[in-house]
C-alpha positions as CSV (number, residue, x, y, z in Angstrom):
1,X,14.8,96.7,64.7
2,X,13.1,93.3,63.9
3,X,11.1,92.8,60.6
4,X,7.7,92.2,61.4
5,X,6.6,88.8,61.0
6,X,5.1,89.6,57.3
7,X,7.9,91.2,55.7
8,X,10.0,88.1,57.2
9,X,7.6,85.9,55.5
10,X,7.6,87.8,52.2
11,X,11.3,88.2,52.2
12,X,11.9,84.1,52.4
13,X,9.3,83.7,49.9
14,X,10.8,86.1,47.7
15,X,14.7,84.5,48.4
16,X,12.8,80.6,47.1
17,X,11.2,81.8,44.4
18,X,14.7,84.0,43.5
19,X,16.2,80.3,43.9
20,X,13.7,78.1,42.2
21,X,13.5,80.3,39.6
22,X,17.5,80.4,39.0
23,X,17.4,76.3,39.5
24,X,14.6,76.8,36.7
25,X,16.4,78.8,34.1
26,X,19.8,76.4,34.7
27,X,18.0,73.2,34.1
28,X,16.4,74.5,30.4
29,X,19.4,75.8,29.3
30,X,21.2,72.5,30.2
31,X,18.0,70.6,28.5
32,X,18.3,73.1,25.5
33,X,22.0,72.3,25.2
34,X,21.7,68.7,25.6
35,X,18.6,68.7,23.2
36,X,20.4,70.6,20.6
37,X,23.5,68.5,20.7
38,X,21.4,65.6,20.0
39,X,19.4,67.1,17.1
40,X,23.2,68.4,15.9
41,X,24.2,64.6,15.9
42,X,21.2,63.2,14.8
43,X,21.5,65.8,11.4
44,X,25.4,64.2,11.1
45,X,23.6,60.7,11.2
46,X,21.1,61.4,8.7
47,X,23.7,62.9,6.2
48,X,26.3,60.2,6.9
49,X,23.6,57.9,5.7
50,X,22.3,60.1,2.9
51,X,25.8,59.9,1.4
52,X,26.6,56.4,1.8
53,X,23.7,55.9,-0.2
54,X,25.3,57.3,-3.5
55,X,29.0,57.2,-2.5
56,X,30.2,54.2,-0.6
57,X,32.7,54.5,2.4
58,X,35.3,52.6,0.5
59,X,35.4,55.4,-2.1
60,X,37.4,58.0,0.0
61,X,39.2,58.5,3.1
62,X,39.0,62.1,4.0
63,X,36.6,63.7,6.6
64,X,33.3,63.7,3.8
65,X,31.4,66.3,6.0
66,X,34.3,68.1,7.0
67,X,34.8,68.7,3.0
68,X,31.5,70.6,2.4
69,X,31.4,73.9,0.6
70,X,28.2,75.6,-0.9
71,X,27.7,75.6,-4.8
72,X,24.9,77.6,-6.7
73,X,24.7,77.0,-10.4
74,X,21.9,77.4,-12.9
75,X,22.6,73.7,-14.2
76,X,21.7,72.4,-10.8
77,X,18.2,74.2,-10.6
78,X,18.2,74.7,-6.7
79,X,17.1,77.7,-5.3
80,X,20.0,78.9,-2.9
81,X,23.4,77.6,-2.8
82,X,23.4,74.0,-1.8
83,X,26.1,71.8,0.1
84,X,28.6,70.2,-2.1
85,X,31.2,67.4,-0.5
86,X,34.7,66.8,-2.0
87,X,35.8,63.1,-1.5
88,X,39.5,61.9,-1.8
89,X,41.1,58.6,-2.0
90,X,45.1,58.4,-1.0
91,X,45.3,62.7,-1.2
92,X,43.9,62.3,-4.7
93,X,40.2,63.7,-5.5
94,X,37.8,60.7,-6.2
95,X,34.4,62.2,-6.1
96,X,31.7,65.0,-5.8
97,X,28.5,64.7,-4.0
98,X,26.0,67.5,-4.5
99,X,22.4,68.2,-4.8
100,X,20.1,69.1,-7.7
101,X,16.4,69.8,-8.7
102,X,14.2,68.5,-11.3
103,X,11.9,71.7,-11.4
104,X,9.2,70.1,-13.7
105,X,8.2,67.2,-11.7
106,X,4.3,66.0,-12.2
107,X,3.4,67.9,-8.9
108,X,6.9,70.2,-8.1
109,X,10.3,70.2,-7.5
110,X,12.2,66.3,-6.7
111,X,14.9,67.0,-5.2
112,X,18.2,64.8,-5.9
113,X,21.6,63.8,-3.9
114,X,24.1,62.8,-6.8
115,X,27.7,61.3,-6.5
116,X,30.0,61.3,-9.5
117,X,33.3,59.7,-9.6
118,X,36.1,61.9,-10.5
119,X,36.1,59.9,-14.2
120,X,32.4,61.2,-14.5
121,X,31.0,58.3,-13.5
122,X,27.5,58.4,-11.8
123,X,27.9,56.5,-8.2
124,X,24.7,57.0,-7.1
125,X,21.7,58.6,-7.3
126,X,19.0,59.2,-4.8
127,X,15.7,61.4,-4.3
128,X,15.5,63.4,-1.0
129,X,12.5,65.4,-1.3
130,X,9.2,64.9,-4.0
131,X,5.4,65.5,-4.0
132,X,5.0,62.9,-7.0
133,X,1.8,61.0,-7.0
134,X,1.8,58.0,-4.6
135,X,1.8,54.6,-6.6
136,X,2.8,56.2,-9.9
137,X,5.8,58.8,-10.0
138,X,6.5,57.6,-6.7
139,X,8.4,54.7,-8.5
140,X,11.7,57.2,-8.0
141,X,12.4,56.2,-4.5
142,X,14.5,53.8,-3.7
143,X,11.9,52.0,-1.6
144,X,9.5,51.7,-4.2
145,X,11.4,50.6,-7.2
146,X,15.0,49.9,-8.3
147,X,14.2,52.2,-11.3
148,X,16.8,55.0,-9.6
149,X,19.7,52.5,-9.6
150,X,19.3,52.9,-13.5
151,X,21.7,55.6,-13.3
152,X,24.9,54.1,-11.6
153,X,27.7,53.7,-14.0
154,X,26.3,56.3,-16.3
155,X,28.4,59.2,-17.5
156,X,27.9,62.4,-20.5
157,X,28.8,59.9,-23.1
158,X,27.7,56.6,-22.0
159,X,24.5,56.7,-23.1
160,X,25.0,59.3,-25.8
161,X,23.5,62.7,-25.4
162,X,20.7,62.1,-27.9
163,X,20.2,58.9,-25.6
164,X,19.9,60.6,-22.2
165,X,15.7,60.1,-22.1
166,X,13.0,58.3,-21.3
167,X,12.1,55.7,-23.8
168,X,9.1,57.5,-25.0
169,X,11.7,60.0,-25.9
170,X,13.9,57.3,-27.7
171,X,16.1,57.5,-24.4
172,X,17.3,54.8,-22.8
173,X,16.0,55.2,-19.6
174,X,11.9,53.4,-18.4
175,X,9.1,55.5,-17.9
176,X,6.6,54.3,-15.5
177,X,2.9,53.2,-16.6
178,X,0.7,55.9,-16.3
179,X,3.6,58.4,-15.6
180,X,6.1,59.9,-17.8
181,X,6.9,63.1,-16.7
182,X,8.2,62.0,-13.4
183,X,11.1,59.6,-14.4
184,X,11.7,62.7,-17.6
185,X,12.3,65.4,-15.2
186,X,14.8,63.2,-13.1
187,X,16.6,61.9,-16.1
188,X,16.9,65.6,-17.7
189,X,18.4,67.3,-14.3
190,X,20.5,64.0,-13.7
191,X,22.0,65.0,-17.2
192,X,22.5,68.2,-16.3
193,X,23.9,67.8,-12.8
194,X,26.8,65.6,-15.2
195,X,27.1,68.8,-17.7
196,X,27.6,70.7,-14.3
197,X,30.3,68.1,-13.0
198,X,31.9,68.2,-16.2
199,X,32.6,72.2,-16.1
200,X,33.5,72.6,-12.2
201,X,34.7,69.6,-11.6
202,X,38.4,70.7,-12.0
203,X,37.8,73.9,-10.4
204,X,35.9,72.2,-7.4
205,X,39.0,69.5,-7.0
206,X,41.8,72.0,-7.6
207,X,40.6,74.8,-4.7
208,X,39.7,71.9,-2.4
209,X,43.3,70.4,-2.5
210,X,44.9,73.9,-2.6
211,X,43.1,74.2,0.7
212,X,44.3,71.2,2.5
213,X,48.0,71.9,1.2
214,X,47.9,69.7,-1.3
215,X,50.1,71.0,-4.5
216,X,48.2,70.2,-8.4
217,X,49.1,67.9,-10.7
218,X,51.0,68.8,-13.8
């Protein structure tokens, strides 16, 4: 017995829509993939370039991104475990790269990326994240002022402890005009992000290595 001519009609209909509708779902899962591959890459850009910034290529050979583990410590003042990177040189551990937070910034929290050699050395030194007042504690970007470079070469004992300040504070380290508190809170958790490389350090190299095979030094 034939379909009427309506229930014919409805039935193709329904069978375009069925395959429109599949066609539909295939091509934004395929634009979703796609889109989220290239957010994913983009992210691996950014941080590549985030770390060059404190840590230079020439500095390690390993995979830096592929050496990440998560660290939470009271001396780095973030609020959840944060990523960490291992960097080695020759199979031999050459620096950390981690982040920290100045808590008592002028208008919040300034977020830091730090790279310390594995002799304690600072490499670098960069803010990621800050609400500081535009034209004043603004001055600790990069882009505004080569006031964060201050800190390359610096280490626990070079300047001495009772020297790690702003010069207000008989420290060594420039305040801005009209701005003080700024450049203090970056200098204090910059010091303290050293007194946190200082304790782990060994720890942080030792499990790392142990990981990739790599037996420990007598």
């Amino acid at each position: 017995m034939m379909l009427p001519e309506l229930s014919r009609s409805m039935l193709k209909n329904s069978s375009v829509l069925a395959v429109f509708a599949a066609i539909t779902v295939a091509v934004v899962a395929f634009t979703q993939l796609s889109t989220a591959e290239r957010i994913e890459q983009s992210i691996q850009q950014a941080r590549e370039l985030a770390l060059a910034e404190v840590l230079p290529p020439s500095l390690y050979d390993n995979a830096l991104l592929d050496s990440m583990t998560l660290v939470d410590d009271p001396l780095l003042s973030n609020t959840q475990p944060s990523p960490l990177y291992v960097a080695t040189l020759n199979g031999k551990p050459s620096a950390l790269v981690f982040n920290a937070t100045a808590p008592d910034g002028y208008s919040g929290s300034i977020r830091l990326l730090i790279a310390v050699l594995a002799n304690g050395q600072i490499s670098g030194v960069r803010v990621i994240q800050h609400k500081e007042t535009p034209g004043l504690g603004d001055k600790i970007e990069l882009a505004k002022s080569p006031w964060i470079l201050s800190f390359n070469g610096k280490s626990l004992t070079q300047p001495a402890i009772e020297h790690w300040g702003v010069k207000k504070d008989q420290g060594e380290f420039d305040q801005f005009a009209g701005a003080t508190i700024t450049p203090r809170a970056v200098v204090k958790a910059t010091q303290q992000a050293l007194v946190f490389f200082d304790q782990r350090q060994q720890d942080i190299f030792n499990t790392y290595l142990a990981q990739q095979g790599v037996p420990e030094e007598e």
